[in-house]
C-alpha positions as CSV (number, residue, x, y, z in Angstrom):
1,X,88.0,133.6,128.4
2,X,85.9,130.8,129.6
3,X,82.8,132.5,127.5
4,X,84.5,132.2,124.3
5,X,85.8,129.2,124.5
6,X,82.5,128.4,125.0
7,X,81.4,130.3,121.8
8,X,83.9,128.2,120.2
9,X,83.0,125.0,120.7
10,X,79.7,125.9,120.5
11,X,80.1,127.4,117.3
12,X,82.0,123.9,116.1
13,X,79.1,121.7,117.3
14,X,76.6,123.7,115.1
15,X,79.4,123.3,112.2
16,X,79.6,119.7,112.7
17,X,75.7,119.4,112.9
18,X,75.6,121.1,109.4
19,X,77.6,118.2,108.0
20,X,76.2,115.7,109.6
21,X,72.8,116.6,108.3
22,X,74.4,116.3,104.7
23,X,74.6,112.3,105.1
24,X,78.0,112.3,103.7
25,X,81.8,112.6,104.5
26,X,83.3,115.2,102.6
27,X,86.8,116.3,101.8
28,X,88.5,119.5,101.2
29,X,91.6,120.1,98.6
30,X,93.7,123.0,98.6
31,X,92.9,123.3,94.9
32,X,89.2,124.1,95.8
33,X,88.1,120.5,95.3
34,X,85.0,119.6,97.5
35,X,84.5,115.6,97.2
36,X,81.7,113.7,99.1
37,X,81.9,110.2,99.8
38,X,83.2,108.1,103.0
39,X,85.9,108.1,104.2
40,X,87.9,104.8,104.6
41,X,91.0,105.7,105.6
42,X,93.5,108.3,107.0
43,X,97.0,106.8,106.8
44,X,99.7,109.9,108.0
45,X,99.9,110.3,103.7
46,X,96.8,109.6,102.1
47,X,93.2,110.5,102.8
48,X,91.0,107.6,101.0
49,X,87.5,107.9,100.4
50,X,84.7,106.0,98.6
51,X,82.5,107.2,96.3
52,X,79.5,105.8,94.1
53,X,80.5,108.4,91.4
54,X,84.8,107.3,90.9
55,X,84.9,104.1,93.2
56,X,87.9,104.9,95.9
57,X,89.9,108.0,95.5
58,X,93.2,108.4,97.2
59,X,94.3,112.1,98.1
60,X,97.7,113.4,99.1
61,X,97.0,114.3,102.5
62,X,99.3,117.2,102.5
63,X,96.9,118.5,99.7
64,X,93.9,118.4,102.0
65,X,92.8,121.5,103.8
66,X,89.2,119.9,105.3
67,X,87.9,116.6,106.4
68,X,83.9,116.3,107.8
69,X,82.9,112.7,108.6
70,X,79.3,112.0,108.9
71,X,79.6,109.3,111.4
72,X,82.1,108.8,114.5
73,X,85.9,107.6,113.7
74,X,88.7,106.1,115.6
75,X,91.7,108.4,115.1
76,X,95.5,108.3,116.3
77,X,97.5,111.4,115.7
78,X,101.4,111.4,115.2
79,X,102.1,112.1,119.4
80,X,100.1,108.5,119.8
81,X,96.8,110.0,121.5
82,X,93.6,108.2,120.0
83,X,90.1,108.7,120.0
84,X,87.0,108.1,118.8
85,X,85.1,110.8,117.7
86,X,83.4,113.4,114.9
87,X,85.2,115.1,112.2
88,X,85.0,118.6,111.3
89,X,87.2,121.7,110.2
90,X,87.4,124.6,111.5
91,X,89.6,127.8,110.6
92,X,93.1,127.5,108.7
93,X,92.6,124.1,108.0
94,X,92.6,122.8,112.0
95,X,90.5,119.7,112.4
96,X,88.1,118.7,115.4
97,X,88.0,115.8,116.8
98,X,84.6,115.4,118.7
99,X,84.1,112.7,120.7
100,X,82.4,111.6,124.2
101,X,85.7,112.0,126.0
102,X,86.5,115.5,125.3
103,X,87.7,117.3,121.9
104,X,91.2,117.4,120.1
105,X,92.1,120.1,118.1
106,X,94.7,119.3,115.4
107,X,96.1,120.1,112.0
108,X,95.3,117.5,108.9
109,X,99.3,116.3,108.8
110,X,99.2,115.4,112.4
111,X,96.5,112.6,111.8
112,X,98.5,109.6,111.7
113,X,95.5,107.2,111.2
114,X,91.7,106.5,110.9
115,X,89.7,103.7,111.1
116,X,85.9,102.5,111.7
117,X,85.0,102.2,115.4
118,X,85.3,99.1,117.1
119,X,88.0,97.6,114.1
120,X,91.6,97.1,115.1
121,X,94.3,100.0,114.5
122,X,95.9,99.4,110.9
123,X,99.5,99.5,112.9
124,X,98.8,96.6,114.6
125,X,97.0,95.4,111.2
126,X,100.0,95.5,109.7
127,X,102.2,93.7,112.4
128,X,100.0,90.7,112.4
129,X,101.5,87.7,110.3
130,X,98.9,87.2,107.1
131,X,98.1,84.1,105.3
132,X,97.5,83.7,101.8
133,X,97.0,80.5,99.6
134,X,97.7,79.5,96.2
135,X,96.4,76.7,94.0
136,X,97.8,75.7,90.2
137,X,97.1,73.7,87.3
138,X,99.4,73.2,84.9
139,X,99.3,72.6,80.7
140,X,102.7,71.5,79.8
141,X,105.0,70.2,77.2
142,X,108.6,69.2,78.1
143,X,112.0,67.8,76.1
144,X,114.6,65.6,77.5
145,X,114.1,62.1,79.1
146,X,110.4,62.4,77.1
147,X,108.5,64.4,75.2
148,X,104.5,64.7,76.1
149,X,101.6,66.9,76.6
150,X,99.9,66.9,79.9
151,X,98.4,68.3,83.2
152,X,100.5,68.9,86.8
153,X,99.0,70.4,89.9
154,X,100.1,72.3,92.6
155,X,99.4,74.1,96.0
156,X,101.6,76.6,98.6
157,X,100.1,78.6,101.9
158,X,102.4,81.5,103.0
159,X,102.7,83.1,106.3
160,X,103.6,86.4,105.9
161,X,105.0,88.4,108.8
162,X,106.6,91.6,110.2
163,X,110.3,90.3,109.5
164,X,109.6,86.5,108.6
165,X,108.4,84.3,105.8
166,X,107.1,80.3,106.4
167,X,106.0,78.8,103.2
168,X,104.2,75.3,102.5
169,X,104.4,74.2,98.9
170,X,103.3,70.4,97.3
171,X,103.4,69.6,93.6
172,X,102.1,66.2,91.6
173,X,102.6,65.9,88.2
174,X,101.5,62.1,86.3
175,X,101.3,62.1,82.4
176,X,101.2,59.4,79.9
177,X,102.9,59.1,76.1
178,X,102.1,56.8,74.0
179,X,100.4,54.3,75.8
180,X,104.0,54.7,78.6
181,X,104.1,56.7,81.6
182,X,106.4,59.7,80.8
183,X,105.7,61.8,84.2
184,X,105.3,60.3,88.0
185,X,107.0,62.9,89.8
186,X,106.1,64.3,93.1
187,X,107.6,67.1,96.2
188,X,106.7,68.7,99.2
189,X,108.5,71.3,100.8
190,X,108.8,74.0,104.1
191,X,110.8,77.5,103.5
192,X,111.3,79.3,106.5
193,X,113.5,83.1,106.6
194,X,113.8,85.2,108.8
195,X,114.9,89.0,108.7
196,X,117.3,89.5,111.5
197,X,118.7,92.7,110.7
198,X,117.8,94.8,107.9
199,X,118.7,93.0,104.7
200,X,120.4,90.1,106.5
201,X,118.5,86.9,107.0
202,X,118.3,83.2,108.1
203,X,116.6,80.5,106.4
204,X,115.8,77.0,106.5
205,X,114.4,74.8,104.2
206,X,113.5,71.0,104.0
207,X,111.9,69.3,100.3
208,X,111.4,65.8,100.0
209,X,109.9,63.7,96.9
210,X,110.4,61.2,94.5
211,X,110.9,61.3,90.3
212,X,110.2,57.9,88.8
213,X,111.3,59.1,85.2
214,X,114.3,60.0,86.9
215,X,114.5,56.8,88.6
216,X,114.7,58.6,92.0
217,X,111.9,57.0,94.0
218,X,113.1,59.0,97.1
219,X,114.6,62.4,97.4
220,X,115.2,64.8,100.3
221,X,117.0,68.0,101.1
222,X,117.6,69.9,103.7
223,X,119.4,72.9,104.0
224,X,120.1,76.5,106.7
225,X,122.4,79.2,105.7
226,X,121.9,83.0,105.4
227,X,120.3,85.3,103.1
228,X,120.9,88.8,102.0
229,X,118.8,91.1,99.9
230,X,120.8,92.4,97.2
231,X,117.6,94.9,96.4
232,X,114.4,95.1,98.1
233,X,112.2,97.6,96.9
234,X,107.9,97.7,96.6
235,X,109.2,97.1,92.6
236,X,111.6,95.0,92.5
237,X,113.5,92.1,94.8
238,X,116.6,90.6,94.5
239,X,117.6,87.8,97.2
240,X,120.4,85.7,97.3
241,X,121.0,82.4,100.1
242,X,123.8,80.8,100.9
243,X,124.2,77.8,103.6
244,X,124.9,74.0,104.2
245,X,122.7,71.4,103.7
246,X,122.3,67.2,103.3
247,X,121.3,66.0,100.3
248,X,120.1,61.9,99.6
249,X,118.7,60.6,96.9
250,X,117.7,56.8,96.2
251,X,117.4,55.2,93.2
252,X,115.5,52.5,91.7
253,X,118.2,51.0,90.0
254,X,120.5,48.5,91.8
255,X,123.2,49.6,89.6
256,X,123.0,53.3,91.1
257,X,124.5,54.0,93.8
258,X,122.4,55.9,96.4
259,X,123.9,59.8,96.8
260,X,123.8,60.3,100.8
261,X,125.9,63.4,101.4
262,X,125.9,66.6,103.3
263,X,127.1,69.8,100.6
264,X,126.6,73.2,100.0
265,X,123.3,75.0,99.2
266,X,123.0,78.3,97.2
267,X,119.6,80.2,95.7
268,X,119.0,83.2,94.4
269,X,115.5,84.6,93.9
270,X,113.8,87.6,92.0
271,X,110.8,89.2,91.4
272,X,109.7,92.6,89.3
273,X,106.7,93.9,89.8
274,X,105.3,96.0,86.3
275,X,101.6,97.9,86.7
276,X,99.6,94.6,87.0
277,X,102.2,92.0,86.1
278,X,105.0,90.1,87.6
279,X,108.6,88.4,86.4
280,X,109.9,85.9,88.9
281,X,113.2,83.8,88.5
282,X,114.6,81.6,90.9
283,X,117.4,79.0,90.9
284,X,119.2,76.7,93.3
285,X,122.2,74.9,92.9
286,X,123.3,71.7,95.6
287,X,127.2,70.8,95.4
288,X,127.5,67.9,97.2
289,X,130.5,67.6,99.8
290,X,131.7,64.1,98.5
291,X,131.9,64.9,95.2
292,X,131.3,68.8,93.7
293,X,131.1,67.6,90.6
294,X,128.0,65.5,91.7
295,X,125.3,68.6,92.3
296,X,121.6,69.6,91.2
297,X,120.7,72.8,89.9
298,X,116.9,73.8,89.6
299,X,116.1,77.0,87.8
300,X,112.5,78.3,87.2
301,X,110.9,81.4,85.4
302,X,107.6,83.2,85.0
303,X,105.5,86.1,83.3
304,X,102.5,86.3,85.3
305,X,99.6,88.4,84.3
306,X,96.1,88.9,85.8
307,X,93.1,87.7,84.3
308,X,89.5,89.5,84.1
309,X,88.7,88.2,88.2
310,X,91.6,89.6,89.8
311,X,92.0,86.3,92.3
312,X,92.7,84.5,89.0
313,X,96.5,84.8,87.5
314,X,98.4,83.5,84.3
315,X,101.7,82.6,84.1
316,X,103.8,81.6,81.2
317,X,107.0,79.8,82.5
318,X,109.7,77.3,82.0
319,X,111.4,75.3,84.5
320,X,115.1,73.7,84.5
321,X,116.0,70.5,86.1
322,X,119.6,69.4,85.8
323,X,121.2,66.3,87.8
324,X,125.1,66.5,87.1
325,X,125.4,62.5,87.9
326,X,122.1,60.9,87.3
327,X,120.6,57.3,87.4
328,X,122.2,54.7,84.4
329,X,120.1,55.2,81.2
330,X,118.7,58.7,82.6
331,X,119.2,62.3,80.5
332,X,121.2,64.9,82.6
333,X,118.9,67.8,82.1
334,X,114.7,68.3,81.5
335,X,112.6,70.9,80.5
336,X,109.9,72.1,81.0
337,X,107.5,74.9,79.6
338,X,103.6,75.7,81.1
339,X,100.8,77.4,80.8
340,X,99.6,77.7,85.0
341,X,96.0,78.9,86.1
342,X,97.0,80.1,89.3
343,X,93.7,81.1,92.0
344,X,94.9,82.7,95.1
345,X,92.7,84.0,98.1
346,X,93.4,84.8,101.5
């Protein structure tokens, strides 16, 4: 018994040697298919390897009968066990792990996930919170207290996590119309949710800023509540908040008295994702306790499409800003359409 084992692994090392001398991962379809390349990843569904002939190829790993990597790999099967090693197939589609601690025999479904040597396991990959930043500029035209042609920028860093989300956000938008100032407006914000239990969630949020056509030279709300997501899906998301908040505003006018009220704060927020472009709606409404026929509701949509360099996006939006009770001399509602040139990185 010990002899043929030793036949076998024998026979294995030669097989592995074979491929090794080819300079190439290959993989093996049950369809006959033999495709060379490297492989990048094993993931417990797809086997992904890179070629110079069809750039990365994703295969169904239930269709893949064979997988021979030229160089070492780290591997974790679906029992937990990992290790770094060779490779290879041998009979009725059993792979062989070969590395300096031993060898692990083991069917292509039970490989739960591969990675280059010394790099972290994608598991833990994916638990990691990830940051990625945003920065727009805006050509717009907008109806209501004025009408004008002009520029607004903006900026937000997001933390994205297992079960949480923090966001960052600032805006600045100054235009001039005829010869008069028709835009000073200005905001900075925090959004933190959390995911507490499947689609249930808590948030918190705090934005503070100013509007000078407005006549609001100081603003700030701050709000906590709960969140529950209506749909959440990799296509689409539907999310909707509801909580308590304090709302203040100051005007610039004597004649306006300031608002300085705790209320009610409700959002709603969705996104749906098409091949390579996005729709994304969101609106809040802030009913103040005092009076709930003194409130603010903010609505914004957008079409965003990629552009030819994929960290570069378009979107095509309008925004909604409507104060129930505003300043003396001051329109109820403006609008707002852009054009945004949105560059994201992470």
């Amino acid at each position: 018994m010990q002899k043929s084992h030793s036949v076998f692994f024998l026979g294995a090392a030669l097989f592995a040697l074979l491929f090794n001398l080819a300079g190439a991962d290959v993989v093996e379809t049950k369809g006959g298919a033999r495709l060379t390349g490297t492989v990048v990843a094993i993931d417990g569904t797809t086997v992904t390897l890179k070629t110079d002939y069809a750039g990365e190829l994703k295969i169904k790993q239930s269709e893949v009968t064979g997988v021979h990597t030229d160089g070492p790999q780290a591997v974790r099967l679906t029992d937990g066990t990992v290790m770094v090693g060779r490779v290879t197939t041998m009979n009725e589609g059993k792979l062989l792990v070969t590395g300096e601690n031993g060898v692990v025999m083991t069917p292509v479904d039970k490989i739960a996930a591969t990675w280059a040597p010394g790099e972290k396991d994608p598991a833990i990959i994916a638990l990691e919170p990830k940051w990625t930043y945003e920065a727009a500029a805006d050509i717009t035209g907008k109806t209501g207290n004025s009408e004008q042609f002009g520029t607004a920028v903006s900026a937000r860093a997001k933390r994205t996590g297992p079960s949480d989300v923090l966001q960052f956000y600032m805006a600045y938008n100054y235009q001039k119309a005829d010869g008069e100032t028709s835009a000073d407006q200005g905001k900075a914000g925090i959004d933190y949710s959390n995911n507490f239990s499947g689609r249930k969630s808590w948030y918190v949020r705090d934005e503070a800023g100013f509007d000078r056509v407005k006549d609001i030279e100081f603003y700030n709300v701050v709000a906590t509540g709960l969140g529950y997501d209506f749909v959440k899906n990799p296509k689409q998301i539907l999310t909707g908040r509801a909580g308590v908040g304090h709302r203040y505003e100051d005007y610039g006018n004597p004649l306006t008295e300031e608002l300085n009220s705790f209320g009610l704060d409700f959002g709603l927020h969705h996104e749906y994702q098409f091949a390579d472009a996005k729709l994304v709606n969101d609106l809040t409404y802030t009913p103040a306790f005092d009076d709930f026929g003194n409130y603010r509701a903010l609505h914004e949509s957008y079409f965003e499409i990629p552009m030819a360099n994929p960290a570069w996006k378009l979107r095509l939006g309008v925004t909604n800003d409507y104060t129930s009770q505003p300043g003396a001399g001051v329109e109820k509602l403006d609008t707002t359409y852009f054009t945004r040139f949105v560059l994201s990185w992470q």
